[in-house]
N, C-alpha and C positions, 0 to 999 in steps of 0.2 A: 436267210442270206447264207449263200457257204463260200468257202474259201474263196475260190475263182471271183466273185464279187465284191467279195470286201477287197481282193487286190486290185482288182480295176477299178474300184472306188479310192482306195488310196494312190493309186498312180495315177489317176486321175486328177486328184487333188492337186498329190506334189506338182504334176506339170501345168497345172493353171497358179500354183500360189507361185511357182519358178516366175511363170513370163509374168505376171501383175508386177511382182517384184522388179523384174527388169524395166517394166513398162514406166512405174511408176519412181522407183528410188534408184534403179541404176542396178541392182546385184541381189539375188535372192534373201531368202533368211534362215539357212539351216533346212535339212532334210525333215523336221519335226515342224519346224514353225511354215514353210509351203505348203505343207499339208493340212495343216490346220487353217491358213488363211485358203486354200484353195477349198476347200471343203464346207468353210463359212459362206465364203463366197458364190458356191453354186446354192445352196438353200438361198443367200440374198437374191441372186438372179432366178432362180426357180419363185419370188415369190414376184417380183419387181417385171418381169418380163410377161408371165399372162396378164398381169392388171395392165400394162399397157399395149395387149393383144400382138406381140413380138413372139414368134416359133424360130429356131433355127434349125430346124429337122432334128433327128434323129443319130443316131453314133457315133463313136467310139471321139472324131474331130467336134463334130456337134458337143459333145459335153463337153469338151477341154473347152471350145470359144466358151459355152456355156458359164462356167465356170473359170474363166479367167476376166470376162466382164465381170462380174459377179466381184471377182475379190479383186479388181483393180479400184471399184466402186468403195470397194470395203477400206483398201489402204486411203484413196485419195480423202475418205471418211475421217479415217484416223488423222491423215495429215492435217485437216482441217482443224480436225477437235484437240490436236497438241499445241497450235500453234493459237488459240484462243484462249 
């Protein structure tokens, strides 16, 4: 992996863990903590999305939805498991 990748991987993240944040609680969580839910969150949708035969193409927009499914799934997860 070189530079130019791991940056699109990280800006990738942050802008998927931003909108789950928005989507789900209202307001993001820190430029550290978007990245890390947005980045959890596309491995959760890259595993959850071929087992139920769902593609959303390819690039650059494609992984952001990718990955903001992915960690909206993740926070609404957490939400759940705090309040049990």
């Amino acid at each position: 992996m070189n530079v130019e990748s791991l940056l699109v991987f990280l800006v990738i993240g942050g802008v998927a863990g931003w909108l789950a944040g928005l989507l789900v609680k209202g307001f993001g969580y820190g430029l550290i903590g978007n990245i890390v839910i947005g980045v959890v969150g596309a491995f959760i949708a890259g595993w959850i999305f071929p087992t139920l035969g769902i593609s959303l193409g390819t690039g650059i927009v494609a992984a952001i939805l990718h990955a903001t499914i992915g960690a909206t799934v993740l926070l609404l997860l957490i939400r759940v498991l705090k309040r049990a």
